[in-house]
PyMOL commands that place a pseudoatom at each C-alpha (Angstrom):
pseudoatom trace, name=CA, resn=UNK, resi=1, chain=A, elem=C, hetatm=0, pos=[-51.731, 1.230, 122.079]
pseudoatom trace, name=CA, resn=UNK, resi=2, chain=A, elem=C, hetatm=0, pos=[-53.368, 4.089, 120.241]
pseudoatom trace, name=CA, resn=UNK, resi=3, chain=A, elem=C, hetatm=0, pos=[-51.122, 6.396, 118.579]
pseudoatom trace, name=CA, resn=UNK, resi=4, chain=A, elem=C, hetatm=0, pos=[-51.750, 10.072, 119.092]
pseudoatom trace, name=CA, resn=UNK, resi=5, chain=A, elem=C, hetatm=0, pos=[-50.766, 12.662, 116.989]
pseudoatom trace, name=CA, resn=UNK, resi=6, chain=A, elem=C, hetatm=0, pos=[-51.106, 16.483, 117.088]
pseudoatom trace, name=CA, resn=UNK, resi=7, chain=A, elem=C, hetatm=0, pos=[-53.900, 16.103, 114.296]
pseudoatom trace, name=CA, resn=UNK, resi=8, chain=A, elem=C, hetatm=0, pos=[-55.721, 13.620, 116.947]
pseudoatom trace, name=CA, resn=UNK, resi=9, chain=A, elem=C, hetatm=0, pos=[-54.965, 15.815, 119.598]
pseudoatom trace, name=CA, resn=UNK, resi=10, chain=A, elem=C, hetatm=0, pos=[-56.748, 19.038, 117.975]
pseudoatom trace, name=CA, resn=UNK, resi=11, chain=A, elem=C, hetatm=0, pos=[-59.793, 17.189, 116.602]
pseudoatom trace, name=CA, resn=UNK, resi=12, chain=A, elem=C, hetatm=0, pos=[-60.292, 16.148, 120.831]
pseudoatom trace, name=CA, resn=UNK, resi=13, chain=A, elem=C, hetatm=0, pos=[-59.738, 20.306, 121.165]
pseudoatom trace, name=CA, resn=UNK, resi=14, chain=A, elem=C, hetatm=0, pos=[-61.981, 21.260, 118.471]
pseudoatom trace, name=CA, resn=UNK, resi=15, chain=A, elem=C, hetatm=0, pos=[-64.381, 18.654, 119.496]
pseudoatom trace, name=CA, resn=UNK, resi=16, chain=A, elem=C, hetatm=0, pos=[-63.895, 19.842, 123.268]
pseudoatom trace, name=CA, resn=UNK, resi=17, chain=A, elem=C, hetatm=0, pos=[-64.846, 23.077, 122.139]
pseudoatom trace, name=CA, resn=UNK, resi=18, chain=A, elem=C, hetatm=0, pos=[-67.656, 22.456, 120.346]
pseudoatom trace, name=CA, resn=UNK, resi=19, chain=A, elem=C, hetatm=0, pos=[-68.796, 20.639, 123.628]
pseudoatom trace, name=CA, resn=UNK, resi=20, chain=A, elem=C, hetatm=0, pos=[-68.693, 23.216, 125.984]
pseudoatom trace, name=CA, resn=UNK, resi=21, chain=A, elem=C, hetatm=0, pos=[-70.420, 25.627, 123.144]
pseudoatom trace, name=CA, resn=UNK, resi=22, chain=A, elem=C, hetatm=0, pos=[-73.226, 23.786, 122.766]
pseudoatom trace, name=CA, resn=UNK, resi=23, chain=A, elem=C, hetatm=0, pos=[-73.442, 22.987, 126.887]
pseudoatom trace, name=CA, resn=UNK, resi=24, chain=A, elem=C, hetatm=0, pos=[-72.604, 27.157, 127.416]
pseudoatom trace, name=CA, resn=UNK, resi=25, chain=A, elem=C, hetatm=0, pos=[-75.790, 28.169, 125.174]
pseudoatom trace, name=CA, resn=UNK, resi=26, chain=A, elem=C, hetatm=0, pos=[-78.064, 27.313, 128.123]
pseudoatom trace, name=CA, resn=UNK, resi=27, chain=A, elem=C, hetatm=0, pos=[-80.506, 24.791, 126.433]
pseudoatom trace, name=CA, resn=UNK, resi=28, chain=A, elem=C, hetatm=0, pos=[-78.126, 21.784, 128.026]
pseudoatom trace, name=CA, resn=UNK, resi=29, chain=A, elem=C, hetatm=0, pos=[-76.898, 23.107, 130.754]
pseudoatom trace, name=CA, resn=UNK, resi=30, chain=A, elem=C, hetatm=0, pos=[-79.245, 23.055, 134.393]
pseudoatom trace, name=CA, resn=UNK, resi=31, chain=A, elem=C, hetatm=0, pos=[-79.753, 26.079, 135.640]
pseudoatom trace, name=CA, resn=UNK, resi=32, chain=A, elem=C, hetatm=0, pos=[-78.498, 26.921, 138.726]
pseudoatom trace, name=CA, resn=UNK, resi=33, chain=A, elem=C, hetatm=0, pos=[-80.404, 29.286, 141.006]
pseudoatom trace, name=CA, resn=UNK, resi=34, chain=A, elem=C, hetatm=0, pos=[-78.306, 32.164, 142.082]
pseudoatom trace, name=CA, resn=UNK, resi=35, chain=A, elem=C, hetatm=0, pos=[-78.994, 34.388, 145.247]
pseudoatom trace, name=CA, resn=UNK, resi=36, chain=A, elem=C, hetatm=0, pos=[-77.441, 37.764, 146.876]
pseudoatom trace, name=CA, resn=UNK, resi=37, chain=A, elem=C, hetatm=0, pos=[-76.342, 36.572, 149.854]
pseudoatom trace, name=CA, resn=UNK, resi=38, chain=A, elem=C, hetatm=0, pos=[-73.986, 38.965, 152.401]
pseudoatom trace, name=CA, resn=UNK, resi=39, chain=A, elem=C, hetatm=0, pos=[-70.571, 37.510, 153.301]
pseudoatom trace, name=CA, resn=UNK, resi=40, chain=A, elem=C, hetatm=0, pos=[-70.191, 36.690, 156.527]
pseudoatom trace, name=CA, resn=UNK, resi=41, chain=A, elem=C, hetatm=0, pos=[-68.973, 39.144, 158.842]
pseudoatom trace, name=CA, resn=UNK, resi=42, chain=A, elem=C, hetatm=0, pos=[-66.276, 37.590, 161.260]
pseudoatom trace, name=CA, resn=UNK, resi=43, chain=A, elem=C, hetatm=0, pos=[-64.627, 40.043, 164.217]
pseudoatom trace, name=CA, resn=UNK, resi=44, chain=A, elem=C, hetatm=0, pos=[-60.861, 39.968, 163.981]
pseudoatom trace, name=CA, resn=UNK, resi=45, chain=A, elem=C, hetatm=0, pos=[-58.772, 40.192, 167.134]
pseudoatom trace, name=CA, resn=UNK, resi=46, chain=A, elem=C, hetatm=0, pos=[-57.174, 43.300, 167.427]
pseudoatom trace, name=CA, resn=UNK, resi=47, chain=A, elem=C, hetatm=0, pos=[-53.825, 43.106, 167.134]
pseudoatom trace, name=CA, resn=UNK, resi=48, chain=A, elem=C, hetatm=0, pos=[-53.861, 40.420, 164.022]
pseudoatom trace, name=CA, resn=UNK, resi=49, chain=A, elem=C, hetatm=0, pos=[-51.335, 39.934, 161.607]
pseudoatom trace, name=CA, resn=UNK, resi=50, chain=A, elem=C, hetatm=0, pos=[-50.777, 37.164, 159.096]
pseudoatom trace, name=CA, resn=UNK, resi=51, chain=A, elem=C, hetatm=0, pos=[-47.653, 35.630, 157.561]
pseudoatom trace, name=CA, resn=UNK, resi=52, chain=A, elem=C, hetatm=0, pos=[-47.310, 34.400, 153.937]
pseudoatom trace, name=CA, resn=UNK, resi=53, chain=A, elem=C, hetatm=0, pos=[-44.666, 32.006, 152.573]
pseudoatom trace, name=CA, resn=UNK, resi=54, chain=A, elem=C, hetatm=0, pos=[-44.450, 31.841, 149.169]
pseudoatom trace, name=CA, resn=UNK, resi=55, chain=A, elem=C, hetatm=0, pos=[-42.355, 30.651, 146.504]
pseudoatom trace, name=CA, resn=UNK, resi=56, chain=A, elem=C, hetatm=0, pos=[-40.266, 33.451, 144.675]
pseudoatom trace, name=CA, resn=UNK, resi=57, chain=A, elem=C, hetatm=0, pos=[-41.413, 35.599, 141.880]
pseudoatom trace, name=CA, resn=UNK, resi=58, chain=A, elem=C, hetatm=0, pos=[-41.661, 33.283, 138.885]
pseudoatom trace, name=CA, resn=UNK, resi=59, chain=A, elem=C, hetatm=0, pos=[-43.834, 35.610, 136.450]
pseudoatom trace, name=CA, resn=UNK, resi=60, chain=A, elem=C, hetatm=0, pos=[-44.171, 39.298, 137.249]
pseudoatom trace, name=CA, resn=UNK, resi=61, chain=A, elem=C, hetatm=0, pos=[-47.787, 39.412, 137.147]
pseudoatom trace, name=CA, resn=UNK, resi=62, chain=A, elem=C, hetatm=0, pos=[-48.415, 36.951, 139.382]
pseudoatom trace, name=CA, resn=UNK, resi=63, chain=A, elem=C, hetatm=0, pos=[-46.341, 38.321, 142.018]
pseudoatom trace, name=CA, resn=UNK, resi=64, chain=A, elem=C, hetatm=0, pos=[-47.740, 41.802, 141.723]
pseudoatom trace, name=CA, resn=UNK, resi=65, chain=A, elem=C, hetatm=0, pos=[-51.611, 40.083, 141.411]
pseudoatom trace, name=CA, resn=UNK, resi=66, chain=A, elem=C, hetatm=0, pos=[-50.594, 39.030, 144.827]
pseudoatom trace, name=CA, resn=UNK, resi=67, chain=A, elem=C, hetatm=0, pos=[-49.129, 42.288, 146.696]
pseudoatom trace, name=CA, resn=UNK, resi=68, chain=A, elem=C, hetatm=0, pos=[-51.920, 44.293, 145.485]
pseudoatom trace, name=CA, resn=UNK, resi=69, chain=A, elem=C, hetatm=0, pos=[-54.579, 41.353, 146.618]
pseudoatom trace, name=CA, resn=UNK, resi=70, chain=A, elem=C, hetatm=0, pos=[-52.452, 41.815, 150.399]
pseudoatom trace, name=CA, resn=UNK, resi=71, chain=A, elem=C, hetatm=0, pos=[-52.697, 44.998, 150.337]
pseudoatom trace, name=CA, resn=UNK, resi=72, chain=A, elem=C, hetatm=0, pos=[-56.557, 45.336, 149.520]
pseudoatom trace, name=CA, resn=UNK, resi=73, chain=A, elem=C, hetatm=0, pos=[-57.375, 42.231, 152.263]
pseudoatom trace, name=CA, resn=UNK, resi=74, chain=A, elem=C, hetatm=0, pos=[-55.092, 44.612, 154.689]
pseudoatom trace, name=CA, resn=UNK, resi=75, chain=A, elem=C, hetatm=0, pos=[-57.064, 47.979, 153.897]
pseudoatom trace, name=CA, resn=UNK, resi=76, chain=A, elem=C, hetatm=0, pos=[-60.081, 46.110, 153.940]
pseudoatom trace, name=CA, resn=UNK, resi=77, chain=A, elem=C, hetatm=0, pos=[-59.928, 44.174, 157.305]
pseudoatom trace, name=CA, resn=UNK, resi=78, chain=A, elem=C, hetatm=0, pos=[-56.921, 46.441, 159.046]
pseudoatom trace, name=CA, resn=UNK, resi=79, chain=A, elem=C, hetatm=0, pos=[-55.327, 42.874, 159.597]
pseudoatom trace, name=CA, resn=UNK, resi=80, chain=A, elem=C, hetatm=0, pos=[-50.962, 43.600, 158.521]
pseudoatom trace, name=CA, resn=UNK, resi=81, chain=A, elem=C, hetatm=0, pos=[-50.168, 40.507, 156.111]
pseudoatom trace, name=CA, resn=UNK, resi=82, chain=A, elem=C, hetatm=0, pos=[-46.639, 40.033, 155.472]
pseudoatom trace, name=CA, resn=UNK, resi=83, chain=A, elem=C, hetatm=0, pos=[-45.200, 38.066, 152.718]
pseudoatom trace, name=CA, resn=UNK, resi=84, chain=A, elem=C, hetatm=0, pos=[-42.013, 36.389, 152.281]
pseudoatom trace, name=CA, resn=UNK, resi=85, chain=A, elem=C, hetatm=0, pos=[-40.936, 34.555, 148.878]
pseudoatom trace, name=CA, resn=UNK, resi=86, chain=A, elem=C, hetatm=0, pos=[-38.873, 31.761, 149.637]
pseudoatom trace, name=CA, resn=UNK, resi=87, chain=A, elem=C, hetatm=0, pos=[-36.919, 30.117, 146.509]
pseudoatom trace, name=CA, resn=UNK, resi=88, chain=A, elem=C, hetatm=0, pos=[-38.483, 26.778, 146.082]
pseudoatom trace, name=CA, resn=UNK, resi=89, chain=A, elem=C, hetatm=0, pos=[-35.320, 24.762, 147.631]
pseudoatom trace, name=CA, resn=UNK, resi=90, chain=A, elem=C, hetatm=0, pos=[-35.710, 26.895, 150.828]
pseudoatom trace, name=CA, resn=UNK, resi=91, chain=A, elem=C, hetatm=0, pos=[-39.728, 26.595, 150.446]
pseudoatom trace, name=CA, resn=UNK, resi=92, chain=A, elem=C, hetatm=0, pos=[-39.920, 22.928, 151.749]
pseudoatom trace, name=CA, resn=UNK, resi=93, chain=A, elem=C, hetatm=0, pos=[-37.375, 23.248, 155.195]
pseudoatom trace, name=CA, resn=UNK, resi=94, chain=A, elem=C, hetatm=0, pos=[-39.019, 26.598, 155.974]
pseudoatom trace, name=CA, resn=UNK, resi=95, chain=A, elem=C, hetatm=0, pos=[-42.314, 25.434, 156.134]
pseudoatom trace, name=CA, resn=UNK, resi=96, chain=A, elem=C, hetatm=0, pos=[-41.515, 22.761, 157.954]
pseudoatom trace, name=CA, resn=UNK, resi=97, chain=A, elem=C, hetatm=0, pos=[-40.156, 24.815, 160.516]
pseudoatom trace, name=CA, resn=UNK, resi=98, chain=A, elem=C, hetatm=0, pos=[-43.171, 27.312, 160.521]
pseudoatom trace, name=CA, resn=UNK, resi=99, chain=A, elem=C, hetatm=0, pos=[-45.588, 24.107, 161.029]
pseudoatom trace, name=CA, resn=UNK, resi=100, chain=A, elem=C, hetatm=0, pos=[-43.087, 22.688, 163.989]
pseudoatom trace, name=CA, resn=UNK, resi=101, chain=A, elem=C, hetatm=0, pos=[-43.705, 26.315, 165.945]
pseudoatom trace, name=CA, resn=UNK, resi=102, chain=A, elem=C, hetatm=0, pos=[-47.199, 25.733, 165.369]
pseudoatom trace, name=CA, resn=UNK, resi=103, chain=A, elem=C, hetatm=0, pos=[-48.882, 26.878, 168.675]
pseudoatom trace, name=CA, resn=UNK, resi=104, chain=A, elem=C, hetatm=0, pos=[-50.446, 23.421, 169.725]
pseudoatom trace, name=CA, resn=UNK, resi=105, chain=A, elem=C, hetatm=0, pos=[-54.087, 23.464, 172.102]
pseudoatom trace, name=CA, resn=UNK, resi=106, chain=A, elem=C, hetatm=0, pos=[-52.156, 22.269, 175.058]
pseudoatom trace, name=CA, resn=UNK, resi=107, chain=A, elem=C, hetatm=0, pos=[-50.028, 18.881, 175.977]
pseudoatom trace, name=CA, resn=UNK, resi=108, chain=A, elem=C, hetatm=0, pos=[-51.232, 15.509, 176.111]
pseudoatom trace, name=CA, resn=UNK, resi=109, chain=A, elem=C, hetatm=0, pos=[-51.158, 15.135, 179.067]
pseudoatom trace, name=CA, resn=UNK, resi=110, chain=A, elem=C, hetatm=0, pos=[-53.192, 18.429, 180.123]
pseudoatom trace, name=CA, resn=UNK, resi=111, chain=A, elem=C, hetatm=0, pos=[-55.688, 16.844, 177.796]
pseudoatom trace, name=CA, resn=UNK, resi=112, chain=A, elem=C, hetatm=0, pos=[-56.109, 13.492, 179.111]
pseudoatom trace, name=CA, resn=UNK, resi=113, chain=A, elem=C, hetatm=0, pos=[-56.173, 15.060, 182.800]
pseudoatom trace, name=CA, resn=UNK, resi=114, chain=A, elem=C, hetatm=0, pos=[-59.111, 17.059, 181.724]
pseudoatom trace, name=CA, resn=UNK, resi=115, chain=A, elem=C, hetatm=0, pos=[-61.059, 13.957, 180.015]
pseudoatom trace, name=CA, resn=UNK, resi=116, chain=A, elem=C, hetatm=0, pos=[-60.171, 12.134, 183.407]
pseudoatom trace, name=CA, resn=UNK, resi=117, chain=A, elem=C, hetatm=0, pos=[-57.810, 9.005, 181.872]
pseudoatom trace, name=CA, resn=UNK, resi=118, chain=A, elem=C, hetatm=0, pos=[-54.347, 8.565, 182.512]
pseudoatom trace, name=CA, resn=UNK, resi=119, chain=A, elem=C, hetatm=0, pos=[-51.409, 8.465, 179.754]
pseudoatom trace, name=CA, resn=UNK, resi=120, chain=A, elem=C, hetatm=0, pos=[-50.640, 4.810, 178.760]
pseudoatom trace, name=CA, resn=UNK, resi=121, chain=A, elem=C, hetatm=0, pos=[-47.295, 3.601, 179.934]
pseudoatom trace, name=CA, resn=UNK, resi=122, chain=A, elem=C, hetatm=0, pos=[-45.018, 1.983, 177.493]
pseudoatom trace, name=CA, resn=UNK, resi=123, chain=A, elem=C, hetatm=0, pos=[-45.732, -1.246, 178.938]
pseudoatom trace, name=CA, resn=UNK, resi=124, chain=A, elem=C, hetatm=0, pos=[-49.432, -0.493, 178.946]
pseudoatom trace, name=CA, resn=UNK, resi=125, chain=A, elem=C, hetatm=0, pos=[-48.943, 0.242, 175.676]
pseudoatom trace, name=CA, resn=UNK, resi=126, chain=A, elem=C, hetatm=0, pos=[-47.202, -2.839, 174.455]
pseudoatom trace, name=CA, resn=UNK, resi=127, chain=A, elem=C, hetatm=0, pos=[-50.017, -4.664, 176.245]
pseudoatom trace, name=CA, resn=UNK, resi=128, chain=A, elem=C, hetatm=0, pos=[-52.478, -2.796, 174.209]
pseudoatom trace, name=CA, resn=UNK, resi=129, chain=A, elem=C, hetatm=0, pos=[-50.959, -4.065, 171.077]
pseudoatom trace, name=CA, resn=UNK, resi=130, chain=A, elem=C, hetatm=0, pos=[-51.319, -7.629, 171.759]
pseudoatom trace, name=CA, resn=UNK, resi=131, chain=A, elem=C, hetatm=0, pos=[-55.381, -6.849, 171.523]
pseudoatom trace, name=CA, resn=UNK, resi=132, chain=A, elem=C, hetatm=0, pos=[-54.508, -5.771, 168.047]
pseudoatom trace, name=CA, resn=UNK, resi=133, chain=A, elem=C, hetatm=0, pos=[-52.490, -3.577, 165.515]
pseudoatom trace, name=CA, resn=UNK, resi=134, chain=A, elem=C, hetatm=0, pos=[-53.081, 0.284, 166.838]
pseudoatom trace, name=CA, resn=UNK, resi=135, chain=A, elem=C, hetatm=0, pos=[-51.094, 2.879, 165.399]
pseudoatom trace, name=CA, resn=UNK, resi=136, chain=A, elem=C, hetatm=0, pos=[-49.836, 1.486, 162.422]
pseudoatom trace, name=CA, resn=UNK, resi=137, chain=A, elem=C, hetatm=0, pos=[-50.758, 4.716, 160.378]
pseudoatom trace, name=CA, resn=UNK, resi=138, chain=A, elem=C, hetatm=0, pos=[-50.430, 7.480, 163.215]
pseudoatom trace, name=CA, resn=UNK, resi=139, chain=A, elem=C, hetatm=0, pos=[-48.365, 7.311, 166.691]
pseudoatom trace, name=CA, resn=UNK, resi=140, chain=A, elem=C, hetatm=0, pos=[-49.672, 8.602, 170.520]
pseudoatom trace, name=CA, resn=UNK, resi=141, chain=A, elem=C, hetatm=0, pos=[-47.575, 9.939, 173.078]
pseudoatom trace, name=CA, resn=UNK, resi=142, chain=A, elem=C, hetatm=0, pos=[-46.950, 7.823, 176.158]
pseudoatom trace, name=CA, resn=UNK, resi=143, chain=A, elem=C, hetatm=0, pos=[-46.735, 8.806, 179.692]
pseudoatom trace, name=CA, resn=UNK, resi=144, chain=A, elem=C, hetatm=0, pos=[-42.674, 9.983, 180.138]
pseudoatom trace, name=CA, resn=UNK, resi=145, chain=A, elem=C, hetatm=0, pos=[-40.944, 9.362, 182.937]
pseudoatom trace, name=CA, resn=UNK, resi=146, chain=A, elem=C, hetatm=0, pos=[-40.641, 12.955, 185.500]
pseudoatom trace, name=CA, resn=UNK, resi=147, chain=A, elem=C, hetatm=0, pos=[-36.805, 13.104, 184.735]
pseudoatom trace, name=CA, resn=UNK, resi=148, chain=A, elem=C, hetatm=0, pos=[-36.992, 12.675, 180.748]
pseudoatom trace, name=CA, resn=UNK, resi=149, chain=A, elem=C, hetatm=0, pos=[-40.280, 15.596, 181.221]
pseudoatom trace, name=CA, resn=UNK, resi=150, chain=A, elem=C, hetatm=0, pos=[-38.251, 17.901, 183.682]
pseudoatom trace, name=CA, resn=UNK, resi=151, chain=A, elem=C, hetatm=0, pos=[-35.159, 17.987, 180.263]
pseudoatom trace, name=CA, resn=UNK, resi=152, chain=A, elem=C, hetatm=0, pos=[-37.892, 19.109, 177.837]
pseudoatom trace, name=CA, resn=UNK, resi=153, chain=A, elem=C, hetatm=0, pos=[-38.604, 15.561, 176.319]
pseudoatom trace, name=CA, resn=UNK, resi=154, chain=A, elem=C, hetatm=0, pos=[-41.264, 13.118, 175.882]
pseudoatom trace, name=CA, resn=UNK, resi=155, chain=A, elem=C, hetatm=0, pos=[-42.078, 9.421, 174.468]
pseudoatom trace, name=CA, resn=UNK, resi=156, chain=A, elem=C, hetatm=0, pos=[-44.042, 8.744, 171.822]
pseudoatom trace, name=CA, resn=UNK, resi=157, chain=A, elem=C, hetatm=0, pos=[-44.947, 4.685, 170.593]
pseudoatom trace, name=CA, resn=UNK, resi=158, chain=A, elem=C, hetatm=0, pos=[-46.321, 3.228, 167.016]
pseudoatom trace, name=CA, resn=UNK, resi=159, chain=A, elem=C, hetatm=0, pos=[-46.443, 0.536, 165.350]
pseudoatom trace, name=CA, resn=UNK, resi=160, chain=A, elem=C, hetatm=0, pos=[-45.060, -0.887, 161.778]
pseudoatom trace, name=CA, resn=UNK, resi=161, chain=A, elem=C, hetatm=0, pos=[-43.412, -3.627, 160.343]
pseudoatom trace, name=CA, resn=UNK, resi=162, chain=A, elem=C, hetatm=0, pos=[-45.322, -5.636, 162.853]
pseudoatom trace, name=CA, resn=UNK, resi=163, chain=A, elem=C, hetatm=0, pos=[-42.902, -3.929, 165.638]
pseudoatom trace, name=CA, resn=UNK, resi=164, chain=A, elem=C, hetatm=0, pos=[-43.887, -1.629, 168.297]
pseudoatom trace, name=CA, resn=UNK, resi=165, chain=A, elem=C, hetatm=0, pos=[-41.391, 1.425, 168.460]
pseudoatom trace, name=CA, resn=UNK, resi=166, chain=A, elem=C, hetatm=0, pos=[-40.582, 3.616, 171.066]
pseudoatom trace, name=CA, resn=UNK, resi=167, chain=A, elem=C, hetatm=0, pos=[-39.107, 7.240, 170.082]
pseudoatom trace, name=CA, resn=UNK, resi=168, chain=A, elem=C, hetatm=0, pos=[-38.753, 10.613, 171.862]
pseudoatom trace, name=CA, resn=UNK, resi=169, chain=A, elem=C, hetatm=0, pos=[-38.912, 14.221, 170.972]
pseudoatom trace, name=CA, resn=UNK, resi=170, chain=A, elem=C, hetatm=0, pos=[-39.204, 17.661, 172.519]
pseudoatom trace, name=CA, resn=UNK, resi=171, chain=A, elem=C, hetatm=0, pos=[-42.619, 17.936, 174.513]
pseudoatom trace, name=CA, resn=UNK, resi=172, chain=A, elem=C, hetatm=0, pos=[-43.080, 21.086, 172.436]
pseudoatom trace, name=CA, resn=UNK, resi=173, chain=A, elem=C, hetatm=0, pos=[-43.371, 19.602, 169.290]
pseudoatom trace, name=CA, resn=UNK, resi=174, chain=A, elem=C, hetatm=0, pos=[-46.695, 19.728, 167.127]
pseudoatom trace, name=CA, resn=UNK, resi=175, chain=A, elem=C, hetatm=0, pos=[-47.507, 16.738, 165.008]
pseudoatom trace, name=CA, resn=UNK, resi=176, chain=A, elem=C, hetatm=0, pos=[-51.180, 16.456, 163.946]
pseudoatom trace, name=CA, resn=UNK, resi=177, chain=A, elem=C, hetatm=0, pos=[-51.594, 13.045, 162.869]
pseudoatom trace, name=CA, resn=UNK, resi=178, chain=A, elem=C, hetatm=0, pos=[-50.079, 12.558, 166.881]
pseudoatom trace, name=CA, resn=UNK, resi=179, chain=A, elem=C, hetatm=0, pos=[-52.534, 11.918, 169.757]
pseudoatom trace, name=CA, resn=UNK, resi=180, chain=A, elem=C, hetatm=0, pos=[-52.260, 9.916, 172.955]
pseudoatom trace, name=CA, resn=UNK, resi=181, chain=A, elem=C, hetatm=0, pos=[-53.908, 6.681, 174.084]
pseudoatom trace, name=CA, resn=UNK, resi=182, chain=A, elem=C, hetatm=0, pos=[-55.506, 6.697, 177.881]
pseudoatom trace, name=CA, resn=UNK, resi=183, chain=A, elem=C, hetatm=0, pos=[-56.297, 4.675, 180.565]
pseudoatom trace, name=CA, resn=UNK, resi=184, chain=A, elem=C, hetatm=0, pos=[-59.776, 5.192, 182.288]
pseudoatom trace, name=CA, resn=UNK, resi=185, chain=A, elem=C, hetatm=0, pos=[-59.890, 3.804, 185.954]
pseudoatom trace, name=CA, resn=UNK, resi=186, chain=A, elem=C, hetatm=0, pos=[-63.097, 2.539, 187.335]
for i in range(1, 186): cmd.bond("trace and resi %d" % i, "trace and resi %d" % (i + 1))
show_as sticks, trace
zoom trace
């Protein structure tokens, strides 16, 4: 094991340095051909606002870098940004939160009526996994029964440990490594 000392560790600086010199005088370095190009114009919805979560004010400048940079993007495109600072034990359980309210691009079963396939059944399902090991990363929501549906809930199925598992949550919820599986009748 090589021993490294702070002598060791400012001749790789110095030497670093001396690198990036020699690269940064132009004879080394390919040259990259730069154009003026306009940045893209994109309508915004009227209406807009964006929310910011970030972690509380750790060095001054950084925060006020920040508010000012806001401020200009809000002059600029007339879109209100709000930020909140969060102290970093609160960070985590709020963001979670914020992704769980996540509007989602409609339920799964919505989307598997409009690609013309039914929702797998759990025993559908479990048949599917004697073909092979599906899911073993990700899980899909299952067709729920009408009275589980009508309280809010719905199924979802995976597989690990060599196991298939069955769970439930609310029908609301937004999980994006979640899809469904679906039956196609011919």
């Amino acid at each position: 094991m090589a021993l490294i000392t702070r002598r060791n560790a400012l001749q790789v600086g110095v030497g670093a340095l001396a690198g990036t010199t020699m690269l940064g005088s132009g004879s080394l370095r390919a040259q990259i051909a730069v154009k003026d190009v306009a940045p893209p114009k994109f309508e915004i919805e009227s209406g807009a606002a964006l929310r910011v979560l970030r972690p509380s004010k750790f060095v001054q400048g950084d925060e006020t870098l920040f508010l000012e940079n806001s401020k200009k993007f809000t002059d600029q495109t007339g879109v209100a940004v709000t930020v909140t600072s969060e102290s970093w034990e609160d960070l985590r359980p709020k963001t979670a939160t914020a992704a769980a309210m996540r509007p989602t691009m409609g339920s799964a079963v919505a989307m598997a009526a409009e690609m013309g396939v039914d929702l797998l059944t759990e025993g559908q399902y479990r048949a599917l996994q004697e073909l092979g090991e599906f899911d073993t990363k990700t899980s899909s929501w299952i067709s729920t029964p009408p009275e589980v549906r009508k309280l809010g809930g719905a199924l979802f199925c995976d597989r690990r440990y060599g196991q298939v598992f069955l769970y439930h949550n609310g029908a609301q919820s937004y999980y994006g490594a979640r899809a469904f599986r679906g039956a196609l009748r011919v």
